[in-house]
C-alpha positions as CSV (number, residue, x, y, z in Angstrom):
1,X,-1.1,-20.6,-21.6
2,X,1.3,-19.4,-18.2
3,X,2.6,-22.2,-16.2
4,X,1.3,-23.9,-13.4
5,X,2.2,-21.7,-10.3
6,X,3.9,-24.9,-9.1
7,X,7.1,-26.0,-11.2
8,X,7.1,-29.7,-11.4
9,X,9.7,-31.9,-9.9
10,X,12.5,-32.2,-11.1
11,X,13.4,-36.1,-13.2
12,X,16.8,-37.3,-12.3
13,X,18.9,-39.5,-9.6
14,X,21.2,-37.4,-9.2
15,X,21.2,-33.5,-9.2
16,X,25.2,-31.4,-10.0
17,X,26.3,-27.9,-8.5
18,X,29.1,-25.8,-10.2
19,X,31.3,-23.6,-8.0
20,X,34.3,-21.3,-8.5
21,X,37.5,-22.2,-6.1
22,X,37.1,-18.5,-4.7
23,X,35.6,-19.9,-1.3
24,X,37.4,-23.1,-1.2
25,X,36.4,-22.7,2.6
26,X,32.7,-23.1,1.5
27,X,33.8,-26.9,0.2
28,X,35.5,-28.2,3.7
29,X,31.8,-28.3,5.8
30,X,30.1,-29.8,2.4
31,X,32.6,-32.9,2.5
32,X,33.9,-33.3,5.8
33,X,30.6,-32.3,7.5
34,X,27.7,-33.0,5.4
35,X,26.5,-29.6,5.7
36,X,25.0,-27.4,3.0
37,X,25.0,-23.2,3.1
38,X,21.6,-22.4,1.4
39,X,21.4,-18.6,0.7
40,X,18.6,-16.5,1.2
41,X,16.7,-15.2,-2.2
42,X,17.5,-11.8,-0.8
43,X,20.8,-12.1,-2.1
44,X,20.2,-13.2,-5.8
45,X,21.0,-11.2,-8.8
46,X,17.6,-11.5,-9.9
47,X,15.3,-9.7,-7.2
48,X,11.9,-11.6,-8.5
49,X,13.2,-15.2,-7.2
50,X,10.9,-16.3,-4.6
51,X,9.1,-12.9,-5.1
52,X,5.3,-13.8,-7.0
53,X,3.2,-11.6,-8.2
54,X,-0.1,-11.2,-6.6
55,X,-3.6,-11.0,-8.6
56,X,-5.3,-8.1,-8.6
57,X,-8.7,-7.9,-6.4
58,X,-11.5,-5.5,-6.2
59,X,-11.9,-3.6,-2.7
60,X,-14.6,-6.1,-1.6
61,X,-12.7,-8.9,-2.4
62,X,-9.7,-8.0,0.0
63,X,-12.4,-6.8,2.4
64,X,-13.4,-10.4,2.8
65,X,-10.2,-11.6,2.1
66,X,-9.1,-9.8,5.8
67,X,-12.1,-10.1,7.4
68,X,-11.5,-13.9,7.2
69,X,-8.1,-13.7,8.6
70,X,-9.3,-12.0,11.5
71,X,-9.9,-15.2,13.4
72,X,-6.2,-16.1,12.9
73,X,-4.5,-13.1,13.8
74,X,-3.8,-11.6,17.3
75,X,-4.7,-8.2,16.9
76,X,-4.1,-5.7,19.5
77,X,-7.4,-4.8,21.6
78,X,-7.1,-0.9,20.0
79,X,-7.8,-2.7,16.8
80,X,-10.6,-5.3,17.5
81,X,-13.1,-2.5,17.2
82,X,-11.9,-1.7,13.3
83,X,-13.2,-5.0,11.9
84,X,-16.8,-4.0,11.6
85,X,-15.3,-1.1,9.5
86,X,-13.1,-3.3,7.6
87,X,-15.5,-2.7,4.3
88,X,-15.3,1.0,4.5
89,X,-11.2,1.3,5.5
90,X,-10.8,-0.6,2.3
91,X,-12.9,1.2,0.3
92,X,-10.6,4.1,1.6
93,X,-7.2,2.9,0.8
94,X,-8.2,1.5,-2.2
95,X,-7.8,-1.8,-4.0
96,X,-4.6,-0.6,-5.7
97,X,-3.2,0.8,-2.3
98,X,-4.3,-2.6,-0.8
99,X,-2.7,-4.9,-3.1
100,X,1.1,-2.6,-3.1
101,X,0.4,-3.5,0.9
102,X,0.0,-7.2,0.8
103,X,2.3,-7.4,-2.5
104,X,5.3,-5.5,0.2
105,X,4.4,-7.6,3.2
106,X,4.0,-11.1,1.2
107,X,7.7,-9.9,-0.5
108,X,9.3,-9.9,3.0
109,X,8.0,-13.2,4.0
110,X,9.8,-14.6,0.7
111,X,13.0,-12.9,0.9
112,X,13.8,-15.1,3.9
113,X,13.2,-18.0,1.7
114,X,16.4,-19.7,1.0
115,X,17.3,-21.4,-2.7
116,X,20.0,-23.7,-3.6
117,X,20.3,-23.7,-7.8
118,X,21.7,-26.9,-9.2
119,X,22.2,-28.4,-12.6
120,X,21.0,-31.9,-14.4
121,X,24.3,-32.3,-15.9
122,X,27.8,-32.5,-14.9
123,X,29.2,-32.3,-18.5
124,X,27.7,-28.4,-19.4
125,X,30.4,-26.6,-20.9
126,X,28.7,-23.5,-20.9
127,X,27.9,-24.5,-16.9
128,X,31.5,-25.2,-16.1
129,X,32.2,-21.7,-18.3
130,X,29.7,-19.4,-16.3
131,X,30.0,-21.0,-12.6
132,X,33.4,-22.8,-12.6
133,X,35.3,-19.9,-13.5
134,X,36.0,-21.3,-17.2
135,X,36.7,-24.7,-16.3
136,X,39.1,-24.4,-13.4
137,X,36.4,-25.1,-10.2
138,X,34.4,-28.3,-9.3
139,X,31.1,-29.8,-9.2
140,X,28.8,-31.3,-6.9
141,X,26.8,-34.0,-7.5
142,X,23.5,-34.6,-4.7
143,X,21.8,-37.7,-4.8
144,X,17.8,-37.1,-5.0
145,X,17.4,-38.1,-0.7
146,X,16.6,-35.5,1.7
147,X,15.5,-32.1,1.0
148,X,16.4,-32.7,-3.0
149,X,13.6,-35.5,-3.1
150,X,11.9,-31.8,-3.5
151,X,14.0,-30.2,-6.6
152,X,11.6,-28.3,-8.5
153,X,12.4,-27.5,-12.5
154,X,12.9,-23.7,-13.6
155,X,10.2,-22.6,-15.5
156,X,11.4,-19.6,-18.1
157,X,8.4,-18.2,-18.5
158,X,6.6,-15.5,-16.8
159,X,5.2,-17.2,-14.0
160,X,1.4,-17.0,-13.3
161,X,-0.5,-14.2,-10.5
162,X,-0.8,-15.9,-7.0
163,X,-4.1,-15.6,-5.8
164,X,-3.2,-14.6,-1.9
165,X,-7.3,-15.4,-1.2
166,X,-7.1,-18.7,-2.6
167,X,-6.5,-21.5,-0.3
168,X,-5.7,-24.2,-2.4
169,X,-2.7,-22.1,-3.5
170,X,-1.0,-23.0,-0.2
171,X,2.3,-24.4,-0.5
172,X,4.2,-27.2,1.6
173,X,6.7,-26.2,4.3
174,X,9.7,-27.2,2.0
175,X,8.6,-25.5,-1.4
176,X,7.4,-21.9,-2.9
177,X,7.2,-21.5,-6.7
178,X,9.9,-20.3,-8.2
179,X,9.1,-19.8,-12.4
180,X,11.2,-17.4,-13.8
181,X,9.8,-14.5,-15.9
182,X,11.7,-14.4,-19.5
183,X,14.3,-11.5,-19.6
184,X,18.2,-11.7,-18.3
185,X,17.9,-14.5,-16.7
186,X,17.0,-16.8,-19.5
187,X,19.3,-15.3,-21.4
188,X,21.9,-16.1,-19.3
189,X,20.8,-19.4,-18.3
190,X,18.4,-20.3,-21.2
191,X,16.3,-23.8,-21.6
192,X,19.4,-25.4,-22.5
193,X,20.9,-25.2,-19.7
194,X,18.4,-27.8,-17.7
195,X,17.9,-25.9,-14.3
196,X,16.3,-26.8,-11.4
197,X,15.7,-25.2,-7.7
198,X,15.1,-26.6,-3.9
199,X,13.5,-23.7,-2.0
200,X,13.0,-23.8,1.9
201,X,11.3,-21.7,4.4
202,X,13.4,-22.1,6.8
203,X,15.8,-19.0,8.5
204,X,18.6,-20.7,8.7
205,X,21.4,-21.6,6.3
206,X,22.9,-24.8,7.2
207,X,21.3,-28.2,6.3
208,X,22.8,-31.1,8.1
């Protein structure tokens, strides 16, 4: 059975990040200023964080899929006249063509997403190995307050289709799901290293 499309949160008071001393001018803002540099999930290693799959749907389904957007989106008065012939431009394109389209466009929205990876534990040797540079950085520890009341666990297993037509799969402001499929990065970070994420929409990088 694939995982909920939702990771559940994440148990623990207290949630621990392991950095290298490479940037120890990343460190100063964190402790001085109580500010955090989230990065964007266009920057990880592994290019499917933050990017879900979509299920496949048969031309009439994205028909009506974008026929019920249309009240929601301000299109261009050239364009108005295309709804009617919504049915036939899909049937056109293509279902296949249709879902590479929304799959592209639904990928940019989530590459501005931004993730912050912690830890459950402070003590992981194989942690302080692969993120403290052997042993000689330092690790956070973040109380669950804030934006971490939201720390969602790693799932490492191939997460489930998101059904892009299906309201109830709408997520809060603060969250996206962010399952891992099996492959490198389990065997990198595999279940026992306890992971967990905190995703946000939001553009910018610096939470105060």
């Amino acid at each position: 059975m694939p995982p909920p499309l939702l990771p559940p949160r994440s148990s623990g008071s207290y949630f621990y990040r392991y950095q290298t001393t490479e940037h120890l001018e990343w460190l100063e803002p964190v402790i001085l200023e109580h500010k955090l540099y989230i990065p964007l999930a266009s920057t990880f290693n592994d290019l499917r964080d933050a990017r879900p799959r979509l299920e496949e749907k048969t031309a009439g389904e994205w028909a009506a899929y974008l026929r019920s957007r249309v009240p929601h989106t301000d299109l261009p008065a050239g364009q108005i006249r295309l709804v009617d012939q919504l049915k036939e431009i899909v049937a056109d394109l293509g279902a296949q063509k249709i879902h590479e389209m929304a799959t592209s466009g639904w990928h940019e929205k989530t590459e501005n997403h931004r993730i912050y990876c912690l830890s459950k534990r402070w003590d992981n040797l194989s942690m302080w190995e692969w993120y403290a540079a052997k042993q000689t950085g330092y690790c956070l520890e973040f109380a669950r307050a804030g934006i971490f009341l939201d720390v969602r666990d790693v799932v490492y297993q191939a997460p489930p289709a998101y059904d892009l037509t299906d309201i109830s799969n709408a997520t809060s402001p603060t969250w996206f799901s962010t399952s891992t499929p099996t492959g490198a990065t389990k065997r990198k970070c595999g279940s026992c290293w306890p992971a967990s994420k905190v995703v946000l929409r939001s553009r910018w990088g610096l939470i105060c």
